[in-house]
C-alpha positions in Angstrom: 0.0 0.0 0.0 1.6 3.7 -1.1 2.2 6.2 1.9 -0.7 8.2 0.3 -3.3 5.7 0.4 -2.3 5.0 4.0 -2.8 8.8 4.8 -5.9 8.9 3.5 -7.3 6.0 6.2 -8.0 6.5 10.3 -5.5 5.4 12.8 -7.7 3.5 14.8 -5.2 1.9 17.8 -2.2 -0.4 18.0 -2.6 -3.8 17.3 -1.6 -4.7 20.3 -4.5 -3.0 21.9 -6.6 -5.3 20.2 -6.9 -8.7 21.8 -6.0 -12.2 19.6 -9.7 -13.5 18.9 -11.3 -10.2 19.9 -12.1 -6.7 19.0 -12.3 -3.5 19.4 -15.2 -0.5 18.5 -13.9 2.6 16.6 -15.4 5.8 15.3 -14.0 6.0 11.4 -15.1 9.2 10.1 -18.5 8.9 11.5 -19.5 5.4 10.9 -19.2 2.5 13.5 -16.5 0.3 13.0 -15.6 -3.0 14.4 -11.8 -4.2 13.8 -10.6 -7.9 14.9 -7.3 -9.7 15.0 -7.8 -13.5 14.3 -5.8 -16.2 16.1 -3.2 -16.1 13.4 -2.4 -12.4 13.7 -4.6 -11.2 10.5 -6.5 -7.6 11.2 -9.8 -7.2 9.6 -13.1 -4.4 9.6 -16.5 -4.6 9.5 -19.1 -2.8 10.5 -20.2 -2.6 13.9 -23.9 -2.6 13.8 -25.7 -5.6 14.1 -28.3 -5.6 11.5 -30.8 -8.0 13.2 -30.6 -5.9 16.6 -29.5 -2.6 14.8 -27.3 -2.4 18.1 -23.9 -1.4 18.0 -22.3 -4.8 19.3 -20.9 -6.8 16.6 -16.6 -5.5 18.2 -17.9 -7.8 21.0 -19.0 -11.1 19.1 -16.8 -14.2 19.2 -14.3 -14.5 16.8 -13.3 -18.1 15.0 -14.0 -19.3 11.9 -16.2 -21.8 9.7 -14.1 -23.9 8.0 -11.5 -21.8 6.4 -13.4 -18.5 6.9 -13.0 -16.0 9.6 -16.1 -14.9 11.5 -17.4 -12.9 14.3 -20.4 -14.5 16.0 -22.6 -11.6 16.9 -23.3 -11.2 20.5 -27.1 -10.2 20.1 -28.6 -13.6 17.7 -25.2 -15.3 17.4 -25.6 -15.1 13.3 -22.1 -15.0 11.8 -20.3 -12.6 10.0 -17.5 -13.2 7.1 -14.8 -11.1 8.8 -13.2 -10.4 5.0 -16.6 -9.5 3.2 -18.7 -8.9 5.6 -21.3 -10.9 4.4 -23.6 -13.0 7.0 -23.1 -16.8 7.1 -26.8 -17.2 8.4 -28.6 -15.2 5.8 -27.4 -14.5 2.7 -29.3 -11.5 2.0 -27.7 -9.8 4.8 -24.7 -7.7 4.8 -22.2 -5.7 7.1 -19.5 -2.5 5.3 -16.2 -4.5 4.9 -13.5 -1.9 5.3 -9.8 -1.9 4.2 -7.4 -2.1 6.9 -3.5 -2.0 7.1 -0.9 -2.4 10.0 2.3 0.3 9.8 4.6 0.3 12.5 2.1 -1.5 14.5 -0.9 0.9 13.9 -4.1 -0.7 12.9 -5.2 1.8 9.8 -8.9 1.5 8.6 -9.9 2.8 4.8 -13.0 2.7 2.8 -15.6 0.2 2.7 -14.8 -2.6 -0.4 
């Protein structure tokens, strides 16, 4: 990634802050965003808004994975996420925002929705 898209996305935290298997909630220029670190290190975003609940939970969900695909589990209905697309396991009408997301010196940076 070129230094200029990187200036164009949020610093959101370090990645240590965020916990292996777990997230964190940040505001990224005004929208709700959850961002995870999977058991093997990897750093995704989604959106943090349950769409079943419409609350703001999903940063709290249980990370893991269905066969070879990361998810969050979400906290409210337990209805799984694709942490890459954001697309819902469970439904497959249902979408979260999938963001872009880079590390740099150990700063989680979080871009526009794919």
């Amino acid at each position: 990634m070129t230094d200029l898209a990187v200036a164009r996305m949020t610093a959101v935290c370090t990645v240590d802050a965020i916990p292996l298997e777990g997230g964190v909630a940040a505001l990224v220029d005004g929208r709700a965003v959850a961002v995870f670190r999977t058991h093997d290190g990897a750093v995704h975003a989604i959106g943090n808004v349950d769409p079943f609940s419409s609350a703001s939970v999903l940063s709290r969900g249980i990370v893991g994975s269905r066969g070879d695909v990361p998810v969050v589990s979400s906290p409210m209905y337990k209805q799984a996420f694709d942490l890459r697309t954001g697309r819902c396991l469970d439904d497959d009408g249902v979408s979260v925002p999938a963001y872009d997301v880079t590390v740099v010196d150990g700063v989680v940076h979080v871009g526009e929705a794919t």
